[in-house]
Phi, psi and omega in degrees: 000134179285168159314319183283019193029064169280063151291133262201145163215168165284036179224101186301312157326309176287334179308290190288346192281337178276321189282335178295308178311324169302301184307274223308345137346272194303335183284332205292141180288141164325120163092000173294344201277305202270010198288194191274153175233168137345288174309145199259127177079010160231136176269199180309325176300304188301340164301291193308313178293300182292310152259035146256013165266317203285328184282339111023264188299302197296324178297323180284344208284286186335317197242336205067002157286137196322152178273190177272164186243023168212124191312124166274014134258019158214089175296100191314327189068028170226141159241134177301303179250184177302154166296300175320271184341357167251312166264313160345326167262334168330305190306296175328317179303295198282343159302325183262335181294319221266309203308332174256006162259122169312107157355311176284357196270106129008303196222094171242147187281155143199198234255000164198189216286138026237021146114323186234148186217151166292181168284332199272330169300305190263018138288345165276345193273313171294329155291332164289321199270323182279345195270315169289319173300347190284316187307322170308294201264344166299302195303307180318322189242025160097001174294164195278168167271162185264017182244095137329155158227030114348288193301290188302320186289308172339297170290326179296331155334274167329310184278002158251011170242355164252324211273015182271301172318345164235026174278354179284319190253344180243318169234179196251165190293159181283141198231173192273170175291178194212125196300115179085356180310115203272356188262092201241162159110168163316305179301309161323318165291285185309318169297307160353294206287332192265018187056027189217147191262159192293306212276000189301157178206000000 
């Protein structure tokens, strides 16, 4: 891992999906961390707190190693240490679990319904909670989105083959294009699908 923690796997889609998470970290501006997000009743911090919890979960699902040691649904919104200092071993965790899985493997646990994924579904189910979450704490503080949509189209893939079964307890209903609408392209289709509007502020 470098100073700027690029930890790296044989999974690009987690890669990038990791790098995004890092900048939009690294962006939030002084005094940014309490502003409102996308997530509904939680701000930057309780975000930020919540997917490094989730990144966590997909690594202890992976390894049997510890899990977070703070429910990421229910975020304190208080840190103890620096934001890096929360996410950086999250990233590391789930980078070195997804780093020793095959493309070819059929069946790895993770951290939601129906418990097993192949690795390529669930190393996407995990680049979707960081990628969207990155988006989450970019869009708050006034940062660009980190969702491309190369990127975005990949995860919209994904996410559509997980979230209706946990969409009731994860996400909010899927919403429509809006007639005329300027938020058009892949990234856009997929925050839609994830029940967060493109265009928020």
């Amino acid at each position: 891992m470098s100073e700027h923690g690029t930890n790296s796997t044989t999974w690009p889609i987690l890669d990038r999906a990791h790098a995004a998470l890092r900048t939009a970290v690294s962006g939030v501006p002084d005094g940014g961390w309490d502003r409102p997000t996308p997530c509904a009743e939680w701000n930057v911090t309780q975000v930020l707190q919540h997917a490094a919890g989730d990144q966590l979960g997909y690594a202890s699902s992976l390894t049997g190693g510890p899990g977070p040691t703070e429910n990421p649904f229910a975020p304190s919104g208080k840190l103890t240490d620096s934001p890096e200092a929360l996410l950086e071993p999250a990233l590391a965790a789930a980078a070195a679990a997804w780093g020793t899985v095959d493309a070819s493997v059929q069946e790895v646990r993770v951290p939601l319904p129906p418990g097993t994924m192949t690795a390529p579904l669930g190393v996407g189910a995990c680049a979707l909670d960081a990628a969207v979450h990155a988006w989450d704490m970019a869009v708050a503080t006034g940062q660009p989105s980190p969702l491309d949509d190369e990127l975005a189209r990949q995860l919209l893939d994904v996410a559509r083959q997980i979230v209706e079964p946990v969409r009731a307890f994860a996400f909010a209903p899927a919403l429509e294009a809006e007639a005329g609408g300027a938020e058009k392209g892949e990234a856009a289709e997929l925050l839609r699908y994830l029940g967060r509007r493109p265009d928020w502020a």
